[in-house]
N, CA, C and O atoms as a printed pandas DataFrame, in Angstrom:
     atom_number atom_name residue_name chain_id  residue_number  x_coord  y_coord  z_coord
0              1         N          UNK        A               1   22.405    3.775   11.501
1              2        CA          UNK        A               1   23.007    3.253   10.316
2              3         C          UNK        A               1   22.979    1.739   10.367
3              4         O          UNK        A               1   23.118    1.259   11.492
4              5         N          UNK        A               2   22.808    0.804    9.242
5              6        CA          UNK        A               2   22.851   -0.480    9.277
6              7         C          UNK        A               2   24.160   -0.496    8.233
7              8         O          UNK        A               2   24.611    0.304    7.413
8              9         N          UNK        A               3   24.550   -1.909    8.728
9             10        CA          UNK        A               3   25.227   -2.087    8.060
10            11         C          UNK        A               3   25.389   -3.876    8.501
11            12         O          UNK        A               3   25.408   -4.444    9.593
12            13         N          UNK        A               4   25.507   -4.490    6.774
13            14        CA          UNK        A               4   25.484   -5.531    6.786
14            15         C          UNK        A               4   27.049   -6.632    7.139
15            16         O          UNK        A               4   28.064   -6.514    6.452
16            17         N          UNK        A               5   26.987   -7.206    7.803
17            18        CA          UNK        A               5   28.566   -7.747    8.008
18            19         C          UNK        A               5   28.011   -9.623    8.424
19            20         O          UNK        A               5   27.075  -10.110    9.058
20            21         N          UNK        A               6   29.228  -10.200    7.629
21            22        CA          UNK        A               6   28.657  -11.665    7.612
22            23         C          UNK        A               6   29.115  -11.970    8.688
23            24         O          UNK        A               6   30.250  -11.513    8.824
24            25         N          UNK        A               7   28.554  -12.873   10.033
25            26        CA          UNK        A               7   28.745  -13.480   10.691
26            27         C          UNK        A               7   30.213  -14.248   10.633
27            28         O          UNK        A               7   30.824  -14.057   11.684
28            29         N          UNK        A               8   30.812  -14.920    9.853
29            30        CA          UNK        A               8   31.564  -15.863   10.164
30            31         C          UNK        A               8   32.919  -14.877    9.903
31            32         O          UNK        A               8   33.055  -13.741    9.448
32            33         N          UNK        A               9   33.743  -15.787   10.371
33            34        CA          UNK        A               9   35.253  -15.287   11.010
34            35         C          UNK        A               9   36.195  -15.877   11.357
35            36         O          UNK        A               9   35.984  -16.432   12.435
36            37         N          UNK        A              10   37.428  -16.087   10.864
37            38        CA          UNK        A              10   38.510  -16.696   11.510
38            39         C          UNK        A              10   39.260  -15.662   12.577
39            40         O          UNK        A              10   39.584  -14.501   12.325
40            41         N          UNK        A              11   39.488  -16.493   14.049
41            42        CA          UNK        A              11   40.463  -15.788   14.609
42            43         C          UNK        A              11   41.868  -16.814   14.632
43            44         O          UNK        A              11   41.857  -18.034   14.468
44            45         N          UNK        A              12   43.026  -15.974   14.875
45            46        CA          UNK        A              12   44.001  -16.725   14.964
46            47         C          UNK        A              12   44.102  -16.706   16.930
47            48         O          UNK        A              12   43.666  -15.949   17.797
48            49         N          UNK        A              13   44.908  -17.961   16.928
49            50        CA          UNK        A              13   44.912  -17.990   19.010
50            51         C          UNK        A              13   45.869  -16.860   19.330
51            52         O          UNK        A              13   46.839  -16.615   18.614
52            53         N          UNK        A              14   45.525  -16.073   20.592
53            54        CA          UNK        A              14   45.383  -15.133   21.271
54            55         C          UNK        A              14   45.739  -13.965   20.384
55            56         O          UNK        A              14   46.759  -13.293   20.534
56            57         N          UNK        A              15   44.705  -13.743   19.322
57            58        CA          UNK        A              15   44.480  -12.433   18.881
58            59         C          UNK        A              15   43.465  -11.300   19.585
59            60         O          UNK        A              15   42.290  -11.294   19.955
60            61         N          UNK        A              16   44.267  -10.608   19.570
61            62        CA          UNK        A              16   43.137   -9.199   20.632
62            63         C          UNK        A              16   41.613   -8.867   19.886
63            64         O          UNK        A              16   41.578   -8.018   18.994
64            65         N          UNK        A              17   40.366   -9.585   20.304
65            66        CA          UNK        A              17   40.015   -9.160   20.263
66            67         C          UNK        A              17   39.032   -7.378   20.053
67            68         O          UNK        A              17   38.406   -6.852   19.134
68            69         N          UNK        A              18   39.240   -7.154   20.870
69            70        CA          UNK        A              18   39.119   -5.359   21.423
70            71         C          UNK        A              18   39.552   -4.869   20.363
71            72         O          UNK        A              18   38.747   -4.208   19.705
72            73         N          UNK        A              19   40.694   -4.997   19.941
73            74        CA          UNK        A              19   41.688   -4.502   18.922
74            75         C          UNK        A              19   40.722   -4.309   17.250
75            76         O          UNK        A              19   40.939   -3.394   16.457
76            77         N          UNK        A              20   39.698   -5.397   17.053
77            78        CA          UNK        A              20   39.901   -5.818   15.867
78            79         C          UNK        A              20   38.132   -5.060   15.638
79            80         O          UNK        A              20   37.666   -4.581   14.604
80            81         N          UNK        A              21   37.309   -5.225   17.335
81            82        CA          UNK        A              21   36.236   -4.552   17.466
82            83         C          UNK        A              21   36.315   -2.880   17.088
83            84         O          UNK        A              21   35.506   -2.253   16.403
84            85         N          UNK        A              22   37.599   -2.344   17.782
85            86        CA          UNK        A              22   37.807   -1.016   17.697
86            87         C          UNK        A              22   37.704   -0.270   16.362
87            88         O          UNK        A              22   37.063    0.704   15.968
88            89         N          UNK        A              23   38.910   -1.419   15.631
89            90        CA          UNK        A              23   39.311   -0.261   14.384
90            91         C          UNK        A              23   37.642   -0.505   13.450
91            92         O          UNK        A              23   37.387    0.169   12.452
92            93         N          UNK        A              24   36.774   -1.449   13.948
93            94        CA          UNK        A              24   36.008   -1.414   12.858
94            95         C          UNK        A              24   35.211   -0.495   13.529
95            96         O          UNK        A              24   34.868    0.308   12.661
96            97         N          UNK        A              25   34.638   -0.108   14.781
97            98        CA          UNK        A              25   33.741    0.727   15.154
98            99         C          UNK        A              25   34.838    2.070   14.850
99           100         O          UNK        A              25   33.892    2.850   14.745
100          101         N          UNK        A              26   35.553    2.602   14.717
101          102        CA          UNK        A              26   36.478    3.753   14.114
102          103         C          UNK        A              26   36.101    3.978   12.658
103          104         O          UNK        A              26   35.719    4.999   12.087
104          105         N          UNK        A              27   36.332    2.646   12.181
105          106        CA          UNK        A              27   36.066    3.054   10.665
106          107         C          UNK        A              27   34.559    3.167   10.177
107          108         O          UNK        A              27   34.269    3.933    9.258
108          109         N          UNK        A              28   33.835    2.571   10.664
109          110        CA          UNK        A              28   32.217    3.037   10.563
110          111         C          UNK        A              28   31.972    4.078   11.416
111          112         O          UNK        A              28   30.754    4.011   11.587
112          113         N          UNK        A              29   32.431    5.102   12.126
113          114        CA          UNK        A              29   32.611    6.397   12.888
114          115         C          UNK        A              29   33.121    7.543   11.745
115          116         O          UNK        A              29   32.728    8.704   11.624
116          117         N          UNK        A              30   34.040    6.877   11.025
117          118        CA          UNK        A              30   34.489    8.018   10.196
118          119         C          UNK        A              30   33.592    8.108    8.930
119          120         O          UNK        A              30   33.727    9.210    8.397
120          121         N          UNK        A              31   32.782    7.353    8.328
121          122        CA          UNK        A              31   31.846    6.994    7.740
122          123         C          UNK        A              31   30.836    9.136    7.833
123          124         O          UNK        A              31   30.127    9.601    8.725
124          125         N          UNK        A              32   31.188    9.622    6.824
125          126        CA          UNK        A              32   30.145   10.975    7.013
126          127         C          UNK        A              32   29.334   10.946    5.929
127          128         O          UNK        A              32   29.202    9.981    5.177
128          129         N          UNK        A              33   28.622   12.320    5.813
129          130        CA          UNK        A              33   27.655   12.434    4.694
130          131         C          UNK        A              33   28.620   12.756    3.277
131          132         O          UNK        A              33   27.971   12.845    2.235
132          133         N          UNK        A              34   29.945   12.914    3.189
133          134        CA          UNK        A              34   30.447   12.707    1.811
134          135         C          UNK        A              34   30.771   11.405    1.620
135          136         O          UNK        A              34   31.149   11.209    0.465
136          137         N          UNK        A              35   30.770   10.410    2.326
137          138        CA          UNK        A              35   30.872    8.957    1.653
138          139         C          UNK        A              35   29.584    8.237    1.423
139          140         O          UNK        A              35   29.433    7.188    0.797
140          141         N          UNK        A              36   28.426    9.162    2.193
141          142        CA          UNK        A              36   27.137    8.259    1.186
142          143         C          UNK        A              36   26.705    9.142    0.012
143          144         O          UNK        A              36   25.925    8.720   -0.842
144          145         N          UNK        A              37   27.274   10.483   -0.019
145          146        CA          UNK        A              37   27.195   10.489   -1.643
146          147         C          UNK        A              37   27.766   10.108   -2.382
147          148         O          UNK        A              37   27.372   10.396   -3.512
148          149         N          UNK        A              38   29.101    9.190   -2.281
149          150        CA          UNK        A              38   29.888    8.718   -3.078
150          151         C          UNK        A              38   29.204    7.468   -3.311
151          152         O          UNK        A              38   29.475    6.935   -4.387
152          153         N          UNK        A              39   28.257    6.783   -2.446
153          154        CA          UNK        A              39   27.148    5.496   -2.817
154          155         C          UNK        A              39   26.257    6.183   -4.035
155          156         O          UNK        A              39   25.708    5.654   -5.002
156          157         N          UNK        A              40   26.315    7.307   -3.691
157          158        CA          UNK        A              40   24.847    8.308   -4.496
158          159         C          UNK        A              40   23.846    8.376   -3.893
159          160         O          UNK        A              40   22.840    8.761   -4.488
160          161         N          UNK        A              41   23.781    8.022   -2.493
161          162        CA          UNK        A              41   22.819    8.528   -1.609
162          163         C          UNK        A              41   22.645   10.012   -1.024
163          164         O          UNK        A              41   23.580   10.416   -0.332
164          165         N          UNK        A              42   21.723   10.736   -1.191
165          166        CA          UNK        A              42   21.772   12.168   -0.818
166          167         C          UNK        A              42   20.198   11.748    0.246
167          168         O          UNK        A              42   19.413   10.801    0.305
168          169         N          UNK        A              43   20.313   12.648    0.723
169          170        CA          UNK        A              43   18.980   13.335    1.606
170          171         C          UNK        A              43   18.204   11.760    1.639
171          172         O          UNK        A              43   17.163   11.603    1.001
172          173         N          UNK        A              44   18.766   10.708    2.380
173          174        CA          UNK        A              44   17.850    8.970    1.823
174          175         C          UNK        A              44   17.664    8.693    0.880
175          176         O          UNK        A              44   17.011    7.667    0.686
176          177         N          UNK        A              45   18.149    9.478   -0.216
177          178        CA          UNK        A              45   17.548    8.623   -0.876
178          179         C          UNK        A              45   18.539    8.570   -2.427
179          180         O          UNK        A              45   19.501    9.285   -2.706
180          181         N          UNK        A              46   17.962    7.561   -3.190
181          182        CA          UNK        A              46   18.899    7.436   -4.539
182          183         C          UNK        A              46   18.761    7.869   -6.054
183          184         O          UNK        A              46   17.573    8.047   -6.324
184          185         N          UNK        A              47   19.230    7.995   -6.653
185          186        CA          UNK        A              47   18.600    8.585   -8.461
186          187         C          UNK        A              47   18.563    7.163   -8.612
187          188         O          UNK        A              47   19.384    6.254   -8.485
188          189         N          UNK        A              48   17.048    7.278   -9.004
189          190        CA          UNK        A              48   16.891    6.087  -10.191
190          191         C          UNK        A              48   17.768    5.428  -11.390
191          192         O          UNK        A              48   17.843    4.304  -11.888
192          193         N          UNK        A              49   18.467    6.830  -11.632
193          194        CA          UNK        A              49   19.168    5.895  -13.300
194          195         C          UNK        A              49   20.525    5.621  -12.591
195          196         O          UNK        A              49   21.377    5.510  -13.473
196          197         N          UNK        A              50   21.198    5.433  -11.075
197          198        CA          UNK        A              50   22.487    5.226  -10.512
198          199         C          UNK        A              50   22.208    4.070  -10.547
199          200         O          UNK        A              50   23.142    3.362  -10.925
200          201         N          UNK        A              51   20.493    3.114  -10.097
201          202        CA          UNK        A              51   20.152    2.153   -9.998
202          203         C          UNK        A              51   20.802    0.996  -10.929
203          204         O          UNK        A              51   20.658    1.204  -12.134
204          205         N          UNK        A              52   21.642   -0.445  -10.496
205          206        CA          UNK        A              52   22.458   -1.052  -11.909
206          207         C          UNK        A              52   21.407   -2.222  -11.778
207          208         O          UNK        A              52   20.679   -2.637  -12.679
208          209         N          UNK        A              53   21.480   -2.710  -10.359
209          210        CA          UNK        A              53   20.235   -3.969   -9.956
210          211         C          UNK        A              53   19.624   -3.809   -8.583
211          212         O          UNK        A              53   20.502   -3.339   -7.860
212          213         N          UNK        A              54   18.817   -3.941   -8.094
213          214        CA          UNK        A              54   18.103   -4.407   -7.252
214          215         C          UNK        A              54   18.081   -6.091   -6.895
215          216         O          UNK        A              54   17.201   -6.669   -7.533
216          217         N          UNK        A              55   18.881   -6.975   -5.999
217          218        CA          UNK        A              55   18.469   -8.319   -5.642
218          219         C          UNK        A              55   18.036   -8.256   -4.354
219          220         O          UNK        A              55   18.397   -7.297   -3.672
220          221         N          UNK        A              56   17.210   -9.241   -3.810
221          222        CA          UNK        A              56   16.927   -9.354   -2.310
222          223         C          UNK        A              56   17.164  -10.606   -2.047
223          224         O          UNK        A              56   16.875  -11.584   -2.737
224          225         N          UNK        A              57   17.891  -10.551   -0.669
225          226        CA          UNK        A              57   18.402  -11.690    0.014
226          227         C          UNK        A              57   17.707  -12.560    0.474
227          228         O          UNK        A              57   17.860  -13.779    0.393
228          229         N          UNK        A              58   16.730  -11.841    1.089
229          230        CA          UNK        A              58   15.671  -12.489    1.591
230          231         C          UNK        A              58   14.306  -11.752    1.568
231          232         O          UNK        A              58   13.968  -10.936    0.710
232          233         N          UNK        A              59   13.752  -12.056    2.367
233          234        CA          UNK        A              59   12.417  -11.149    2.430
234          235         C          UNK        A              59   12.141   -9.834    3.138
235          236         O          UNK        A              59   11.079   -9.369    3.551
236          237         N          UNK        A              60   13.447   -9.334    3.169
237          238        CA          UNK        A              60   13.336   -8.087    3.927
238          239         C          UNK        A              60   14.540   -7.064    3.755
239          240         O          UNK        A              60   14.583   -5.915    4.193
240          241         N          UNK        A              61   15.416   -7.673    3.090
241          242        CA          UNK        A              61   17.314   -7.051    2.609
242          243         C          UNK        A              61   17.065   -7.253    1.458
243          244         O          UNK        A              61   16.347   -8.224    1.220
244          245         N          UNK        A              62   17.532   -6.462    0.377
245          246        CA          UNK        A              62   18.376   -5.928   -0.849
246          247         C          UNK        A              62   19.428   -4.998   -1.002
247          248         O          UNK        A              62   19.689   -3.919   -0.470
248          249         N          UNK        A              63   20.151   -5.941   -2.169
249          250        CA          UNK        A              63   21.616   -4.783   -2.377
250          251         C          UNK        A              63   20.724   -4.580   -3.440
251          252         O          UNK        A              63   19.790   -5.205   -3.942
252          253         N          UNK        A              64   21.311   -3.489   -3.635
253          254        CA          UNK        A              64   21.304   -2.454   -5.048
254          255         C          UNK        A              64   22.574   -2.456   -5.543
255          256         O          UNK        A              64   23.444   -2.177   -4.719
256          257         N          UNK        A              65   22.897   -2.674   -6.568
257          258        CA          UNK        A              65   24.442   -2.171   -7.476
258          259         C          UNK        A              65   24.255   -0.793   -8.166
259          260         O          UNK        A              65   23.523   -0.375   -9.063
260          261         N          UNK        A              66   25.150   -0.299   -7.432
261          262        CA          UNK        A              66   25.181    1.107   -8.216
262          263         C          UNK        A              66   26.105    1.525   -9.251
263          264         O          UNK        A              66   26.254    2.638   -9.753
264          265         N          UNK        A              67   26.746    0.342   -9.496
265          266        CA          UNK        A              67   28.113    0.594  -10.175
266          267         C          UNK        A              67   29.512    0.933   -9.717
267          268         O          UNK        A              67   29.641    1.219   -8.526
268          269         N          UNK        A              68   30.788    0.943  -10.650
269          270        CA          UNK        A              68   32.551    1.159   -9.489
270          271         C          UNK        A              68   32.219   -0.062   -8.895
271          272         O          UNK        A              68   33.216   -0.676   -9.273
272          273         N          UNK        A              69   31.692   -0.743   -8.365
273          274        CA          UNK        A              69   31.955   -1.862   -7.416
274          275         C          UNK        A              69   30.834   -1.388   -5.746
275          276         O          UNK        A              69   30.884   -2.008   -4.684
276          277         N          UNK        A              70   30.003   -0.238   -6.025
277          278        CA          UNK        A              70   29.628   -0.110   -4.818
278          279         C          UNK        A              70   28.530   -0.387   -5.098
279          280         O          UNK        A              70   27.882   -0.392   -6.145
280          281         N          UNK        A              71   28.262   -0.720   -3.677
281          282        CA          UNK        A              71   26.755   -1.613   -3.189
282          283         C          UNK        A              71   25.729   -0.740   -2.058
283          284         O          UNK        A              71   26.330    0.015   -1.294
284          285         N          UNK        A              72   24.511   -0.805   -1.955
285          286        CA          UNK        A              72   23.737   -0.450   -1.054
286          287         C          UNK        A              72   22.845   -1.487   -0.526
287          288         O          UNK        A              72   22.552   -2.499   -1.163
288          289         N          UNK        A              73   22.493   -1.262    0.449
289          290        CA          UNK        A              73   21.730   -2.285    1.594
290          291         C          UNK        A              73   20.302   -1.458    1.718
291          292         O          UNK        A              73   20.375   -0.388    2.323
292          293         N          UNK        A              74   19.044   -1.843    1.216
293          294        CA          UNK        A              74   17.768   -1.579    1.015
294          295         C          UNK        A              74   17.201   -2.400    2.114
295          296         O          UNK        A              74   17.152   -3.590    1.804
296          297         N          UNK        A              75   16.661   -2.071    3.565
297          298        CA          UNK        A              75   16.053   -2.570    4.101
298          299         C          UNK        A              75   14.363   -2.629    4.313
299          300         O          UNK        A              75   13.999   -1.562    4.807
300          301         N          UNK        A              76   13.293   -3.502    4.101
301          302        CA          UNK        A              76   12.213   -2.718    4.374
302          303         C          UNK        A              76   11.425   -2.863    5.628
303          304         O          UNK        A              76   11.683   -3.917    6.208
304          305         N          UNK        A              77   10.668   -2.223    6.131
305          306        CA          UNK        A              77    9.999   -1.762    7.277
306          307         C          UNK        A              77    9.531   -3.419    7.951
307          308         O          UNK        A              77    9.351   -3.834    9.096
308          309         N          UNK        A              78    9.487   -3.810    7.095
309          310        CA          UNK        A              78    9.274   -5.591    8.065
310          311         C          UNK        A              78    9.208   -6.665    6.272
311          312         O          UNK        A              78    8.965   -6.286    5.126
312          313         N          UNK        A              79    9.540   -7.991    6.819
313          314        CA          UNK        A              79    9.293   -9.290    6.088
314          315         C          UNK        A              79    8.350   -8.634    5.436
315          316         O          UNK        A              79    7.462   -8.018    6.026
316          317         N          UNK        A              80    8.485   -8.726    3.726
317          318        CA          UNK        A              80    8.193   -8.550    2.823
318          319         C          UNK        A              80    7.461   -9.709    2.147
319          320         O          UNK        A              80    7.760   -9.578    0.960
320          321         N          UNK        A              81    6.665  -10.769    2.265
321          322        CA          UNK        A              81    6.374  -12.481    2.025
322          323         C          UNK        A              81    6.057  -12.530    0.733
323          324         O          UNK        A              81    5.130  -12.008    0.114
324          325         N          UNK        A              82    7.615  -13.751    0.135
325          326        CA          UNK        A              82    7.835  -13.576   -1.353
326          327         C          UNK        A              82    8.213  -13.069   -2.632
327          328         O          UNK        A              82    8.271  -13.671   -3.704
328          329         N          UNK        A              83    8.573  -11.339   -2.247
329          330        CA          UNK        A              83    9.426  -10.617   -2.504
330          331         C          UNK        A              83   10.902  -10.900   -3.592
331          332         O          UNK        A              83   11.198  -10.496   -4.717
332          333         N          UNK        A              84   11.431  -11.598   -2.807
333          334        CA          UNK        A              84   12.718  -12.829   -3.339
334          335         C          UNK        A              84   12.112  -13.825   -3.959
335          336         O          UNK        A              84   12.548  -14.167   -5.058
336          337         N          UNK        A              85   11.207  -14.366   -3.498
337          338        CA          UNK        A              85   11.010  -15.254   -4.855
338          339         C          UNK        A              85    9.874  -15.009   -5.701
339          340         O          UNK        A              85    9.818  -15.803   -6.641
340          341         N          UNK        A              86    8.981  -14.183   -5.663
341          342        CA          UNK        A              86    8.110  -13.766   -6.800
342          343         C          UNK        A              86    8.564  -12.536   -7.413
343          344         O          UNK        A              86    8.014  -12.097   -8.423
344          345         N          UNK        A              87    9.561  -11.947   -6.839
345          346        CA          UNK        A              87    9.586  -10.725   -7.667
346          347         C          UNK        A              87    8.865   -9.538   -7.088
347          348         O          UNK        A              87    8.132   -9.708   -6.114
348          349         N          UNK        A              88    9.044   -8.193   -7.690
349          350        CA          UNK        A              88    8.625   -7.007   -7.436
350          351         C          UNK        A              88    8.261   -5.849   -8.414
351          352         O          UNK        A              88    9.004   -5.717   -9.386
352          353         N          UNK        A              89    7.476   -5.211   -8.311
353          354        CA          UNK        A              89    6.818   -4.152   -9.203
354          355         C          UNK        A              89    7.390   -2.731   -8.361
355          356         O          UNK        A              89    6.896   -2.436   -7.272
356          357         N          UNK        A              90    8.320   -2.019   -8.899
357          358        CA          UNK        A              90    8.689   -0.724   -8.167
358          359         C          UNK        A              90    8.388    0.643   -9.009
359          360         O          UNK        A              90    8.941    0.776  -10.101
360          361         N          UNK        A              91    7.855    1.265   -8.706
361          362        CA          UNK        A              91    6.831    2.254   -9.169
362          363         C          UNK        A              91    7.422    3.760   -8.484
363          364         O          UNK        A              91    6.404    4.364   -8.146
364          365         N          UNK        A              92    8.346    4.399   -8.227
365          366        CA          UNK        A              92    8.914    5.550   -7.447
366          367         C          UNK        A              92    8.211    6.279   -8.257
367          368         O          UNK        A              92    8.128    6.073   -9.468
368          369         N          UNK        A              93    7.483    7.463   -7.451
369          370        CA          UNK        A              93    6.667    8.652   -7.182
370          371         C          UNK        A              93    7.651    9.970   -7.601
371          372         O          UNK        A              93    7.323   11.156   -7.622
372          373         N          UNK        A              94    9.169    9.273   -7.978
373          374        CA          UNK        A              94    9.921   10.799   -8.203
374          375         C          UNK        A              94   11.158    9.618   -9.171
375          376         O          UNK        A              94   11.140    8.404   -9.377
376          377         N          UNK        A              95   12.175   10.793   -9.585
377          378        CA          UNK        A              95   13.293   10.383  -10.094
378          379         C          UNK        A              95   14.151    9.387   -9.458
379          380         O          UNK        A              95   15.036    8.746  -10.025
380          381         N          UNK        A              96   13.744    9.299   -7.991
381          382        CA          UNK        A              96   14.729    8.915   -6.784
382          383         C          UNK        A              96   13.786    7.236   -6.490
383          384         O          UNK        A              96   12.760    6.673   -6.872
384          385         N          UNK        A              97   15.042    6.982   -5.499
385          386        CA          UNK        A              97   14.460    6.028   -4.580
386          387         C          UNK        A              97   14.927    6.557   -3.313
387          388         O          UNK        A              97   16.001    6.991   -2.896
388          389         N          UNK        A              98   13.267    6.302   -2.637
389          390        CA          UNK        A              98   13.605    7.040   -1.505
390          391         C          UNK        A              98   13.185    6.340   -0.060
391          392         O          UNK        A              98   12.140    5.691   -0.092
392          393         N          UNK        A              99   13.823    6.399    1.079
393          394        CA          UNK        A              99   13.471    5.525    2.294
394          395         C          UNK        A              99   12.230    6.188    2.757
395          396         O          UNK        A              99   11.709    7.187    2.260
396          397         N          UNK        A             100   11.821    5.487    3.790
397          398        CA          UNK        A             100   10.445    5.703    4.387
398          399         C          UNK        A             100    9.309    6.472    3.360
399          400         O          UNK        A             100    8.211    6.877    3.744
400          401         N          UNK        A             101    9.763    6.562    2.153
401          402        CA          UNK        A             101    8.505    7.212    1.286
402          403         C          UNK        A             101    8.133    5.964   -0.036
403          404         O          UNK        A             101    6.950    5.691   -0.242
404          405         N          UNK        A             102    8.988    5.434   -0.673
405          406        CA          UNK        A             102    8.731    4.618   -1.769
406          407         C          UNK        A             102    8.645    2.843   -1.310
407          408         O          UNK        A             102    9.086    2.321   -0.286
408          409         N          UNK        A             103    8.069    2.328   -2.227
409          410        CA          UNK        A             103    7.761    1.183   -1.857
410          411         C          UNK        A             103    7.753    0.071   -3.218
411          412         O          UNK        A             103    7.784    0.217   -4.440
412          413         N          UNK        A             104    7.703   -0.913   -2.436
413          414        CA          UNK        A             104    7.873   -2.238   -3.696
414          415         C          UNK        A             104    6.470   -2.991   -3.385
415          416         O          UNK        A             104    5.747   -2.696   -2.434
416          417         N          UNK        A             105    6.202   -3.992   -4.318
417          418        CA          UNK        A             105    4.668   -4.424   -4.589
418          419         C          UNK        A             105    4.897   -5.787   -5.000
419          420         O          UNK        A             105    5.082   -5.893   -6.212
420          421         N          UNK        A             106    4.935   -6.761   -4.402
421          422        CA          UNK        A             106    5.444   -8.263   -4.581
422          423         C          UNK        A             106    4.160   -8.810   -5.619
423          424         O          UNK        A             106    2.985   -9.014   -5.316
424          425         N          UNK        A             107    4.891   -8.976   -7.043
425          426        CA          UNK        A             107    4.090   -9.850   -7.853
426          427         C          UNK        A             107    3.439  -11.105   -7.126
427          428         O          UNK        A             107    3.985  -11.805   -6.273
428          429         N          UNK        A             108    2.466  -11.208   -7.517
429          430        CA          UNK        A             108    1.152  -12.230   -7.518
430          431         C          UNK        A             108    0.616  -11.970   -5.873
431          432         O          UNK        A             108   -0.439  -12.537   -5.589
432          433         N          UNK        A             109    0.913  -11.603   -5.385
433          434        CA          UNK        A             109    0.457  -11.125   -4.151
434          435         C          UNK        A             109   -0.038  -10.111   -4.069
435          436         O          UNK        A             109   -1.225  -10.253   -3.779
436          437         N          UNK        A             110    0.385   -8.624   -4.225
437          438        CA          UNK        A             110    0.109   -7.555   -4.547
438          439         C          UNK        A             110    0.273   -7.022   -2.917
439          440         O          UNK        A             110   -0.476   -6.160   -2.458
440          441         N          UNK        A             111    1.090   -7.505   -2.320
441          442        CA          UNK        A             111    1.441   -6.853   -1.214
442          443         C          UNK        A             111    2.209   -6.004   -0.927
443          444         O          UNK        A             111    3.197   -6.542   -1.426
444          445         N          UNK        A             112    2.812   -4.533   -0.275
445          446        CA          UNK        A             112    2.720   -3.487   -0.234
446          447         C          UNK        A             112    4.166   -3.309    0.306
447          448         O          UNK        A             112    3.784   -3.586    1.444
448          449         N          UNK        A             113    5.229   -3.132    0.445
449          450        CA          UNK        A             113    6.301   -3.381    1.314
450          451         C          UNK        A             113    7.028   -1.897    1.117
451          452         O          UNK        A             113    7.326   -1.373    0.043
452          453         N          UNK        A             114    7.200   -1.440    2.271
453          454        CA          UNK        A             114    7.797   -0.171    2.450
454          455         C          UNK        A             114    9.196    0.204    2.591
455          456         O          UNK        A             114    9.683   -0.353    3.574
456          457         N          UNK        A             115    9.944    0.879    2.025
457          458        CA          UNK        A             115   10.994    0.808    2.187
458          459         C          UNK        A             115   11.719    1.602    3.469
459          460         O          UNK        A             115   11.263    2.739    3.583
460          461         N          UNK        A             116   12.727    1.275    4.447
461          462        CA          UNK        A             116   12.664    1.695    6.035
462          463         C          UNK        A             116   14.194    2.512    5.900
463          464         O          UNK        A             116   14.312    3.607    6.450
464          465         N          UNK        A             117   15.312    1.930    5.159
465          466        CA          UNK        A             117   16.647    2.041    5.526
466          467         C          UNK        A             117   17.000    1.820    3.803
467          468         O          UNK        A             117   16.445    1.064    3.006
468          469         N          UNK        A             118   18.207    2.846    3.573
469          470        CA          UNK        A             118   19.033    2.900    1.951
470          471         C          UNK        A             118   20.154    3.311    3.255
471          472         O          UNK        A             118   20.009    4.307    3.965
472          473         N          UNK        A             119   21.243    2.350    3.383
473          474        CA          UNK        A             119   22.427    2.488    3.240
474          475         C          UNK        A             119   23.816    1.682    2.808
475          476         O          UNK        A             119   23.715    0.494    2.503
476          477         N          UNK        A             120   25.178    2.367    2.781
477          478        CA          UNK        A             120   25.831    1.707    1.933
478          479         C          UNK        A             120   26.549    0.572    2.572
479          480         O          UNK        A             120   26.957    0.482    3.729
480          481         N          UNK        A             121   26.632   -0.367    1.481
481          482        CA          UNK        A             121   27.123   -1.876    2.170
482          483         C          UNK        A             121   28.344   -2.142    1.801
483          484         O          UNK        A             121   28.802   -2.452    0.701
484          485         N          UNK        A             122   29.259   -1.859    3.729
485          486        CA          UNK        A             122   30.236   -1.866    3.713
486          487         C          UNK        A             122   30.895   -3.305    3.887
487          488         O          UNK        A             122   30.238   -4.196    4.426
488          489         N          UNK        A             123   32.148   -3.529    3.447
489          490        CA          UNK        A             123   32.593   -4.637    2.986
490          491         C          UNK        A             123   33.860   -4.696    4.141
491          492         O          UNK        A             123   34.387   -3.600    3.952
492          493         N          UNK        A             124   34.675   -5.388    5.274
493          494        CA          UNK        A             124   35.695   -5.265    6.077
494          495         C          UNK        A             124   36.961   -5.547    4.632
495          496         O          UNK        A             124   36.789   -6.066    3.529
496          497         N          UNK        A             125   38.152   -4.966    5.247
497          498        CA          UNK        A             125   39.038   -5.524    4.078
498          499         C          UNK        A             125   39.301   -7.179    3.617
499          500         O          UNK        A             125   39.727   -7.727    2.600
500          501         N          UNK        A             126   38.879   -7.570    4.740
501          502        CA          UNK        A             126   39.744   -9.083    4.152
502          503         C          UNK        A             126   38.347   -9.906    3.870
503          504         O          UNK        A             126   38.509  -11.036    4.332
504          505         N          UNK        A             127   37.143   -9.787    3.337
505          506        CA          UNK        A             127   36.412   -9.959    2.757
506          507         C          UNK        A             127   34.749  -10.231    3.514
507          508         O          UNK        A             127   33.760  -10.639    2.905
508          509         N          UNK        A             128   34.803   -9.973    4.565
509          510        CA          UNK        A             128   33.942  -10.189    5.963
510          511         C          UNK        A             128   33.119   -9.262    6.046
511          512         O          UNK        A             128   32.354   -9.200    7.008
């Protein structure tokens, strides 16, 4: 499972560590297959019309908005070059979007980028 979490962080002085590692490896533990259908992810993969946007972060991450406020994390199989900034042609072979089978096609390049990982992008409570 991936899951995206921003680097930065305030600690306050002598806060427990361990403590703060735990409950989050607990709560991505309890994480089952009825909370990635509640993303609308089934069997890898997604219905097209759940689709709200597609952005990419960079050349290799995209969220998807699926709507309610939930998000998915689209990873692809390697650096995608230009992707994010030229754009993409997505062409799915079925109703779905689907991992390791569908793919994106970076305008003016026409390069080929596979999609590796669809999962949902979890957010810590206090905004991290």
């Amino acid at each position: 499972m991936l899951f995206v979490i921003s680097p930065a962080f305030a600690c306050a002085e002598g806060y427990d560590h361990s403590y703060a590692k735990l409950s989050l490896t607990e709560e991505l533990r309890s994480l089952d297959e009825s909370d990635l259908s509640s993303f609308g992810i089934s069997n890898r993969c997604i219905r097209r019309n759940a689709i709200k946007s597609i952005r990419f972060q960079d050349d290799q991450i995209a969220i998807i908005k699926v709507g309610r406020g939930k998000e998915i994390v689209l990873t692809l199989t390697r650096p995608c070059l230009g992707i994010k900034r030229n754009g993409f042609i997505f062409s799915p072979r079925s109703n779905k979007l689907c991992e390791k089978f569908d793919y994106f096609e970076v305008m003016e390049t026409n390069m080929i980028c596979q999609i590796d990982s669809i999962q949902p992008h979890i957010r810590l409570e206090n905004g991290y």
